[in-house]
matplotlib code that plots the C-alpha trace (Angstrom):
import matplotlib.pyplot as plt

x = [14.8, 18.4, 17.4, 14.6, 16.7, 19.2, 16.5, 15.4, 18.9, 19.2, 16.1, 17.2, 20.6, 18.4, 16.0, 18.7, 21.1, 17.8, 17.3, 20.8, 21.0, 18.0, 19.4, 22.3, 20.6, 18.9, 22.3, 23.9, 20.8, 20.6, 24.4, 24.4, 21.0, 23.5, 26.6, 24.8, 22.8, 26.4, 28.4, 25.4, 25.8, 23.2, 25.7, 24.8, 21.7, 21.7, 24.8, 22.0, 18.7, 20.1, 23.2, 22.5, 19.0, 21.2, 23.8, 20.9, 19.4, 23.2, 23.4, 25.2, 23.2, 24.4, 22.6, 23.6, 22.0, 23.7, 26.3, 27.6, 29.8, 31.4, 33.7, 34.6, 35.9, 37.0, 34.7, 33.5, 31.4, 29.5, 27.4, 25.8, 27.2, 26.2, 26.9, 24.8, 26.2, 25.6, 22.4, 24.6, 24.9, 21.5, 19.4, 22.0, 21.3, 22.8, 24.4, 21.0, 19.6, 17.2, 17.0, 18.4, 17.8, 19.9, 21.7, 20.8, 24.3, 24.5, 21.1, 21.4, 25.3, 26.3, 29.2, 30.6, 29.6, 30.7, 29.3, 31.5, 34.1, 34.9, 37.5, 39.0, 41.4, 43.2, 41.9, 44.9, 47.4, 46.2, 48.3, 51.4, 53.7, 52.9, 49.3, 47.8, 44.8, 43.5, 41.5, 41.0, 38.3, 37.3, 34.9, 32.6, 33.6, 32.4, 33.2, 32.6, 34.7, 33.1, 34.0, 31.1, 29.5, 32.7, 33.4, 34.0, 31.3, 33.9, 34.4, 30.7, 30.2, 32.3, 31.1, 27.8, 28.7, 31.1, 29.3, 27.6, 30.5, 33.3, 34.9, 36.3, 39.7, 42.2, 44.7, 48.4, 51.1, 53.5, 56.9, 59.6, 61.0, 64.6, 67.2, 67.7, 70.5, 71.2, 69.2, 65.9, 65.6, 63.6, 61.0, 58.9, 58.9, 55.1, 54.3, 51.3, 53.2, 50.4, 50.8, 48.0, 46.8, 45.4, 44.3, 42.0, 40.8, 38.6, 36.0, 36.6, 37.0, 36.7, 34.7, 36.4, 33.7, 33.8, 31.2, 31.5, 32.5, 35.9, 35.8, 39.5, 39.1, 41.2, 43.8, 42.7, 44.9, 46.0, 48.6, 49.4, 51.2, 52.4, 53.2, 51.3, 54.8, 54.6, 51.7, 51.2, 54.5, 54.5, 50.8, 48.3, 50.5, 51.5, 47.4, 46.5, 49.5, 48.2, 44.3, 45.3, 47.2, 45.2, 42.7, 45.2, 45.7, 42.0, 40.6, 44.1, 42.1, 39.4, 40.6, 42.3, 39.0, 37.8, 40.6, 39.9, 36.2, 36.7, 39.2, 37.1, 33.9, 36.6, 37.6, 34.3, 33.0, 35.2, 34.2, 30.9, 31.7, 33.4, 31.5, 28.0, 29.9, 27.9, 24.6, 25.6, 25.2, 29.3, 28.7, 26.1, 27.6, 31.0, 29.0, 27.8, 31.5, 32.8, 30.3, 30.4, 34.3, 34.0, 31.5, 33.7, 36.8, 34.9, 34.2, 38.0, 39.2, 37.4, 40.1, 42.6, 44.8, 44.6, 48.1]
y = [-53.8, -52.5, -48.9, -47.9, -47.2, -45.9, -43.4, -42.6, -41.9, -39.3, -37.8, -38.0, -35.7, -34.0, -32.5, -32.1, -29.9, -27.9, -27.3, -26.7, -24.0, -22.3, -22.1, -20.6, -18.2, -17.3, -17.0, -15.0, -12.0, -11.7, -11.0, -8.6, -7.2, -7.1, -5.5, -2.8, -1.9, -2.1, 0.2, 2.5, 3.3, 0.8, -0.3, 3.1, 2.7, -1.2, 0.3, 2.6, 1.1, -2.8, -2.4, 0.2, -1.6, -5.0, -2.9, -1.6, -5.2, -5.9, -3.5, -0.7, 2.6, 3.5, 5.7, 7.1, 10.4, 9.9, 7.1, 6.8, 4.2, 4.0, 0.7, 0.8, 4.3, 3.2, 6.5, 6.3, 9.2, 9.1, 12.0, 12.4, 9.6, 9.0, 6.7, 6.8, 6.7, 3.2, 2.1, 2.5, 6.0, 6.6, 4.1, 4.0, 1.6, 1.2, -1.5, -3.7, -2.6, 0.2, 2.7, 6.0, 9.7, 9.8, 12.7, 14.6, 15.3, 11.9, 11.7, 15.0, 14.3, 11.6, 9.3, 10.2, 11.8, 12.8, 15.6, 14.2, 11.7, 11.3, 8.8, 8.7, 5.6, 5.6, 2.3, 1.8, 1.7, -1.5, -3.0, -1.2, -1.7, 2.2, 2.6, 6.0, 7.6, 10.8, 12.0, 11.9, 14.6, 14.5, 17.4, 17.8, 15.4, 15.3, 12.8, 12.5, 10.6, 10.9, 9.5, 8.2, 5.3, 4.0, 3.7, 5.9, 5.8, 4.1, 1.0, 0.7, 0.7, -1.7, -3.9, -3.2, -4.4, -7.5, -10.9, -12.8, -14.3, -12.7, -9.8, -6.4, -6.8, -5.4, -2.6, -4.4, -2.7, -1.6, -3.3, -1.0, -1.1, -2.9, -1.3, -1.5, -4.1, -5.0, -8.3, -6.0, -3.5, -0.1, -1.6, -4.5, -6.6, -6.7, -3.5, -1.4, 1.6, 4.2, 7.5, 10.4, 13.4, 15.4, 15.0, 17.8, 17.3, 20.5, 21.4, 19.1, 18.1, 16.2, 16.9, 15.3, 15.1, 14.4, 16.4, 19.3, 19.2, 20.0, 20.9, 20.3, 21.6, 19.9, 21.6, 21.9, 19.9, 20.3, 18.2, 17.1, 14.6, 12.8, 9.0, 7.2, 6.6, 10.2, 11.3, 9.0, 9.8, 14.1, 14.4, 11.8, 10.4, 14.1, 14.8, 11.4, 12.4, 16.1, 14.7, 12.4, 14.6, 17.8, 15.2, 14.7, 18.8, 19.9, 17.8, 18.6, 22.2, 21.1, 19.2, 22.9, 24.2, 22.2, 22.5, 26.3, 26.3, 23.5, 26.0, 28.8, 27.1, 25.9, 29.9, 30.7, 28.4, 29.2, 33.2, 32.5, 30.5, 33.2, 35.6, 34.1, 33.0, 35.9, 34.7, 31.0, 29.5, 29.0, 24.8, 24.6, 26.7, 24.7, 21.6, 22.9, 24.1, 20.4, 18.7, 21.2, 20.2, 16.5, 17.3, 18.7, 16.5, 13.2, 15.2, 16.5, 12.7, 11.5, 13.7, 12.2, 9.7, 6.2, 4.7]
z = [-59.5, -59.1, -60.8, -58.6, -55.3, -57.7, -59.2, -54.8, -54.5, -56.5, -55.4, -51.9, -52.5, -55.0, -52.1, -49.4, -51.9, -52.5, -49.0, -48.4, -51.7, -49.9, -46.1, -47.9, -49.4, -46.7, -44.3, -47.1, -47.4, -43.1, -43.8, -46.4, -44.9, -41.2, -43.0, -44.8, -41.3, -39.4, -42.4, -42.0, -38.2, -37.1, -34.5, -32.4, -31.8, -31.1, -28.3, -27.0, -27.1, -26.3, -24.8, -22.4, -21.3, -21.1, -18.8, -16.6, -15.8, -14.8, -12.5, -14.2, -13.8, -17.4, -20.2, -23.2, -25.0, -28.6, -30.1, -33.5, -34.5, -38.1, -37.8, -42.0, -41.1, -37.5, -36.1, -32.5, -31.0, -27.7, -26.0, -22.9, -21.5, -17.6, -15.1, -12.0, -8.1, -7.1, -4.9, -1.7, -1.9, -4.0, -1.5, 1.5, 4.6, 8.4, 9.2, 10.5, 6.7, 7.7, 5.1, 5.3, 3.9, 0.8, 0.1, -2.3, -3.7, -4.5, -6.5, -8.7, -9.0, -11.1, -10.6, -14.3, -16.9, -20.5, -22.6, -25.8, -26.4, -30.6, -31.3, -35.2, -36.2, -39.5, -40.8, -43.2, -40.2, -39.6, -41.6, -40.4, -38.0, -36.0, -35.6, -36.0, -34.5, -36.5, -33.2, -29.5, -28.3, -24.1, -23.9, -20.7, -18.4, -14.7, -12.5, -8.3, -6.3, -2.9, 0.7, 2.7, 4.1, 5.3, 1.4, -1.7, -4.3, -6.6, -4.5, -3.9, -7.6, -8.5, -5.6, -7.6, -10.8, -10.3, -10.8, -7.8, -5.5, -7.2, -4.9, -6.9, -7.6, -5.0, -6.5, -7.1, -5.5, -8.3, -8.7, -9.0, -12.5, -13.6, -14.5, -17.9, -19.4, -22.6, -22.2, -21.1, -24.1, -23.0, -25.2, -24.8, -27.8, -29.3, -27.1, -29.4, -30.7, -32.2, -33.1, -32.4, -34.9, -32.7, -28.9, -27.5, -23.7, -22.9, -20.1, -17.8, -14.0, -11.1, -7.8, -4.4, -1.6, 1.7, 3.8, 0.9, -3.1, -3.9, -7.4, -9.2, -13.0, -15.1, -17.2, -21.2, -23.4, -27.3, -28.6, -32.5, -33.7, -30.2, -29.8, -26.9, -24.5, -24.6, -23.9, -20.9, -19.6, -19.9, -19.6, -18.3, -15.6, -14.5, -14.2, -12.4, -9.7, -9.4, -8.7, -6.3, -4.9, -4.8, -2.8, -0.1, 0.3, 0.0, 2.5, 4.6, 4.3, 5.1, 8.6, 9.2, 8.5, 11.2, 13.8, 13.3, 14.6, 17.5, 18.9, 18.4, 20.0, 23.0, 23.5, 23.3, 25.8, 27.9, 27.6, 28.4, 31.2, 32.5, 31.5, 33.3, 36.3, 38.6, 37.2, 38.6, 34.8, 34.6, 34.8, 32.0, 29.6, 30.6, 29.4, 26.0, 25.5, 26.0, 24.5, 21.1, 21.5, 21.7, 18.7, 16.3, 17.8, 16.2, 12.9, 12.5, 13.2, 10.4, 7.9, 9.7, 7.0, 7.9, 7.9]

ax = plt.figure().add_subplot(projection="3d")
ax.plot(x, y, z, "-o")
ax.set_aspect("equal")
plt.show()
């Protein structure tokens, strides 16, 4: 009597180690079968025919033409990347939600877009202390950064895209930095260090609009062998300063632009008021001349900077 649960026993651990040698098996080929598909690039195309329709039902008006991603070799190329304007400028609405005529700037023009971005890493600096990046290539880029709706399309994209009942993030004024003492080194202890091959930015700029585009090309850039500190110190701050502000002075042309035809409409109303005087027509062209004025007053106070 005592050996027969001994004997079920053993049958018992016999069937579950069985089932466990087989789930095994099973969880170590989807592995292999996964690693092999990810060393071979498969991670591209999941990025562009799953990620991108995943970002779309989000809200992100994202697609991608080409993506290759080698993460054994640490190789990242995208092309043809494009981010639509957001649906307040693409399907804009008054303020009681009536739709509006969208302009058609806003629907040919995307928000950003990227004809190439390649992006090498040397794999074996991993395991030093100075990382180093064999390659940084920005070719193509576009981007729009328009003022309308009482909004830029920037803001009303990332309205767009943050969760339900979280508001964007508002920009943190900077703090200016310390002095530095001999218990605050220049460098931050742990701050990434990384080196860069080669960084090539070519073909690209940025369009400013409000009322018209304002192209600003960006200057090309080839550099070799340059640490991160400096590059964002002599080159990428430098361009972010000039953008913003070549915005401030182009549409300060533009309000000049503006100031130079409300006081050419005012002389000329004036003329013809003068002129048709005899003809007892002096009022009504007095009228058109005021009203053009207030007109173009309204539209040259909107380049005005809010303080």
């Amino acid at each position: 009597m005592s050996k027969e649960p001994s004997k079920t026993k053993r049958c018992f651990w016999r069937v579950l180690w069985c089932i466990v040698r087989k789930t095994l098996k099973v969880l170590l080929l989807i592995v292999g079968v996964l690693l092999v598909f990810i060393l071979a690039g498969g991670l591209g195309p999941v990025v562009k025919y799953v990620g991108v329709p995943l970002a779309n039902s989000q809200g992100v008006p994202l697609s991608i033409e080409k993506c290759v991603i080698l993460p054994l070799g640490g190789y990242v190329r995208i092309e043809g990347l494009q981010v639509e304007n957001p649906d307040a400028f693409r399907e804009p609405k008054d303020a009681a939600g009536n739709p509006l005529t969208p302009n058609k700037v806003y629907l040919e023009t995307p928000l950003l877009r990227i004809g190439a971005l390649e992006f090498d890493f040397h794999m074996l600096s991993l395991f030093k202390e100075e990382k180093v990046v064999d390659l940084i290539r920005l070719e193509g880029l576009r981007a729009l950064y328009a003022f309308d709706y009482d909004t830029t399309n920037v803001d009303a994209f990332l309205a767009q895209v943050a969760p339900p009942g979280e508001a964007p993030a508002e920009p943190v004024a900077e703090t200016p930095a310390k002095p530095e003492t001999e218990e605050q080194p220049a460098e931050a202890a742990g701050e990434l260090k990384f080196r860069i091959a080669q960084v090539t930015f070519t073909d690209n700029s940025v369009t400013l609009r409000k009322f018209v585009n304002i192209p600003m090309p960006l200057p090309p850039l080839s550099l070799t062998d340059i640490d991160n500190r400096t590059l964002q110190e002599k080159y990428i701050d430098p361009m972010i300063k000039t953008v913003n502000s070549g915005a401030g002075d182009a549409f300060g042309a533009v309000g000049d632009g503006v100031n130079a035809v409300t006081e050419g409409l005012g002389t000329l109303s004036t003329a013809l008021g003068e002129g048709l005087d005899g003809a007892g027509l002096a009022e009504g062209a007095k009228a058109v001349g005021e009203g053009a004025q207030a007109t173009l007053d309204s539209v040259k106070g909107l380049f005005k900077k809010k303080k």
